[in-house]
N, C-alpha and C positions, 0 to 999 in steps of 0.2 A: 532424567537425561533424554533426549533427543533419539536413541537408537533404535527406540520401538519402529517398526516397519518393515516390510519386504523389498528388499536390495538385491538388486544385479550388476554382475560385475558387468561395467563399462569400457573399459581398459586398465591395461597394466604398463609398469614401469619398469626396466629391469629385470620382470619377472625369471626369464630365460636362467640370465648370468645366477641368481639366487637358486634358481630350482639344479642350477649346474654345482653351483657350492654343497649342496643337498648330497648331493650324489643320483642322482638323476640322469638317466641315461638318456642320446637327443629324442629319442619316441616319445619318451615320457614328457620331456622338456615341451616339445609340439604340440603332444596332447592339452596337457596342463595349462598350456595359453592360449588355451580356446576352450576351457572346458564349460562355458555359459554356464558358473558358479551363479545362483540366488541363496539369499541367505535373508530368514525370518526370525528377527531377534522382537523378543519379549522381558522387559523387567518387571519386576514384580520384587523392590526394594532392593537390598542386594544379590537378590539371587536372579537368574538368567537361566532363557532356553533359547537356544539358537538352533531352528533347524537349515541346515545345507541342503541343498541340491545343486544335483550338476550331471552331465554325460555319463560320472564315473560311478557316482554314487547315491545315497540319500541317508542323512544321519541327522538324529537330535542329540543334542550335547546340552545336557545342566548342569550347571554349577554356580557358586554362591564365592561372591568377591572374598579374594581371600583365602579360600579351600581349595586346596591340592585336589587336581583331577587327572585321571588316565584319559590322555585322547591317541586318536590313529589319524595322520593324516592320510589323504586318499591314494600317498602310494605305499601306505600298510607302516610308514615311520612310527615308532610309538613315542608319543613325549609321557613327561610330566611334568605338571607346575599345576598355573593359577594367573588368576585374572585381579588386578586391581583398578582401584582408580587415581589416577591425578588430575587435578582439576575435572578438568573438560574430556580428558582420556581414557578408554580403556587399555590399562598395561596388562601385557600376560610378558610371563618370564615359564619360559619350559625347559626341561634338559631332555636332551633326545636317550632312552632308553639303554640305544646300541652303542654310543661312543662317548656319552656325560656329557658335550657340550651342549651351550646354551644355545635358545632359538627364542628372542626377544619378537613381540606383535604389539601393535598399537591399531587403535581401533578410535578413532574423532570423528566430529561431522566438520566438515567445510565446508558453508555456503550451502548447497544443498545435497551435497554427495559424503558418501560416506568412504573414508579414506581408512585401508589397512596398509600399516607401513610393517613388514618384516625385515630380519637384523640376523643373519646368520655367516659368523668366521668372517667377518669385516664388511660383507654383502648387506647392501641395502633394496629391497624393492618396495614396490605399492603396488596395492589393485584398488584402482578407483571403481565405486557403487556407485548407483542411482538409485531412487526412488522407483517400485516398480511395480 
Protein backbone atom coordinates (compact mmCIF):
# COMPACT_ATOMS: atom_id res chain seq x y z
CA UNK A 1 0.00 0.00 0.00
CA UNK A 2 0.73 3.45 -0.72
CA UNK A 3 0.82 4.76 3.28
CA UNK A 4 4.38 4.51 3.90
CA UNK A 5 5.62 8.11 4.48
CA UNK A 6 5.63 11.26 6.56
CA UNK A 7 2.21 13.04 6.61
CA UNK A 8 0.85 16.32 7.88
CA UNK A 9 -2.22 17.30 8.64
CA UNK A 10 -3.29 20.01 6.01
CA UNK A 11 -6.75 20.62 7.00
CA UNK A 12 -9.74 19.46 8.50
CA UNK A 13 -13.43 18.89 7.78
CA UNK A 14 -15.96 18.99 10.39
CA UNK A 15 -13.36 18.24 12.67
CA UNK A 16 -14.89 20.71 15.49
CA UNK A 17 -18.69 19.34 15.29
CA UNK A 18 -16.87 15.54 15.83
CA UNK A 19 -14.45 16.42 18.55
CA UNK A 20 -17.77 18.15 20.03
CA UNK A 21 -19.67 14.66 19.75
CA UNK A 22 -16.41 13.29 21.57
CA UNK A 23 -17.10 15.08 24.41
CA UNK A 24 -14.62 17.72 24.09
CA UNK A 25 -14.73 20.66 25.78
CA UNK A 26 -14.39 24.22 23.26
CA UNK A 27 -10.46 24.62 24.53
CA UNK A 28 -9.86 21.36 23.60
CA UNK A 29 -12.12 21.47 20.42
CA UNK A 30 -9.59 24.90 19.44
CA UNK A 31 -6.59 23.09 20.51
CA UNK A 32 -7.35 20.01 18.51
CA UNK A 33 -7.82 21.87 15.22
CA UNK A 34 -4.66 23.20 15.12
CA UNK A 35 -2.78 20.80 16.74
CA UNK A 36 0.09 20.56 13.43
CA UNK A 37 -0.72 16.40 13.79
CA UNK A 38 2.51 14.58 11.52
CA UNK A 39 2.14 11.10 11.29
CA UNK A 40 4.94 8.52 10.02
CA UNK A 41 3.38 5.35 8.97
CA UNK A 42 5.55 2.24 8.06
CA UNK A 43 4.28 -1.41 6.81
CA UNK A 44 6.15 -4.09 6.88
CA UNK A 45 3.23 -6.77 5.65
CA UNK A 46 0.54 -6.71 7.89
CA UNK A 47 1.77 -5.31 10.64
CA UNK A 48 2.21 -1.22 11.10
CA UNK A 49 4.07 1.54 13.09
CA UNK A 50 2.66 4.67 13.09
CA UNK A 51 4.46 7.38 14.87
CA UNK A 52 2.16 10.79 15.76
CA UNK A 53 3.44 14.01 16.57
CA UNK A 54 1.89 17.04 17.41
CA UNK A 55 1.72 20.24 19.98
CA UNK A 56 0.09 17.80 22.44
CA UNK A 57 2.08 14.80 22.12
CA UNK A 58 4.48 12.08 20.67
CA UNK A 59 3.46 8.49 20.49
CA UNK A 60 4.38 5.23 18.46
CA UNK A 61 1.42 2.77 17.97
CA UNK A 62 1.95 -0.91 16.56
CA UNK A 63 -0.15 -3.16 15.49
CA UNK A 64 -0.85 -5.83 13.07
CA UNK A 65 -4.11 -5.76 10.77
CA UNK A 66 -6.63 -7.47 12.53
CA UNK A 67 -5.19 -7.61 16.36
CA UNK A 68 -6.97 -5.88 19.01
CA UNK A 69 -5.01 -2.95 20.34
CA UNK A 70 -5.29 -0.41 23.43
CA UNK A 71 -4.86 3.03 22.06
CA UNK A 72 -5.33 6.64 24.07
CA UNK A 73 -6.30 9.38 22.05
CA UNK A 74 -4.59 12.81 22.85
CA UNK A 75 -7.15 13.79 25.05
CA UNK A 76 -6.38 10.70 27.40
CA UNK A 77 -10.07 8.81 25.60
CA UNK A 78 -9.10 5.12 25.82
CA UNK A 79 -10.33 2.83 22.78
CA UNK A 80 -10.16 -0.58 21.66
CA UNK A 81 -10.30 -2.36 18.35
CA UNK A 82 -8.17 -2.92 15.32
CA UNK A 83 -7.33 -1.96 12.04
CA UNK A 84 -8.20 -3.63 8.75
CA UNK A 85 -8.20 -3.47 5.15
CA UNK A 86 -10.74 -3.03 2.44
CA UNK A 87 -9.62 -2.75 -0.83
CA UNK A 88 -7.70 0.31 -1.00
CA UNK A 89 -8.59 1.31 2.87
CA UNK A 90 -7.39 1.30 6.15
CA UNK A 91 -10.54 0.41 8.54
CA UNK A 92 -10.27 0.65 12.18
CA UNK A 93 -13.55 -0.11 14.23
CA UNK A 94 -12.77 1.02 18.11
CA UNK A 95 -15.11 0.96 21.16
CA UNK A 96 -14.32 3.80 23.53
CA UNK A 97 -13.36 2.22 27.00
CA UNK A 98 -15.73 4.70 29.13
CA UNK A 99 -19.10 4.37 27.36
CA UNK A 100 -18.93 1.09 24.73
CA UNK A 101 -19.71 3.05 21.80
CA UNK A 102 -18.23 2.81 18.49
CA UNK A 103 -15.58 5.19 17.03
CA UNK A 104 -15.23 3.98 13.17
CA UNK A 105 -11.56 5.67 11.08
CA UNK A 106 -10.75 5.15 7.57
CA UNK A 107 -7.38 5.87 6.41
CA UNK A 108 -6.96 6.09 1.84
CA UNK A 109 -4.81 7.86 -0.20
CA UNK A 110 -6.48 10.27 -2.69
CA UNK A 111 -4.58 11.72 -5.45
CA UNK A 112 -1.72 12.60 -3.35
CA UNK A 113 -3.04 13.21 0.16
CA UNK A 114 -3.73 11.08 2.65
CA UNK A 115 -7.48 11.26 3.78
CA UNK A 116 -8.63 10.02 7.65
CA UNK A 117 -12.36 10.10 7.69
CA UNK A 118 -13.73 9.50 11.37
CA UNK A 119 -17.49 8.22 12.32
CA UNK A 120 -18.49 8.93 15.70
CA UNK A 121 -22.72 8.82 17.08
CA UNK A 122 -23.67 9.91 13.46
CA UNK A 123 -20.70 12.51 13.16
CA UNK A 124 -18.53 12.51 10.29
CA UNK A 125 -15.22 14.30 9.96
CA UNK A 126 -11.73 14.14 7.86
CA UNK A 127 -8.23 15.50 8.40
CA UNK A 128 -6.68 15.74 5.04
CA UNK A 129 -2.56 14.97 5.08
CA UNK A 130 0.02 15.78 2.70
CA UNK A 131 3.25 14.38 1.90
CA UNK A 132 5.69 16.08 4.21
Amino acid sequence: MAFNGTWKVDRNENYEKFMEAMGLNVMKRKLGAHDNLKIVIQQDGNKFTVKESSNFRSIEIEFTLGVNFDYSLADGTELNGSWNTEGNKLVGKFTRKDNGKELMAFREIISDELVQTYTYEGVEAKRIFKRG
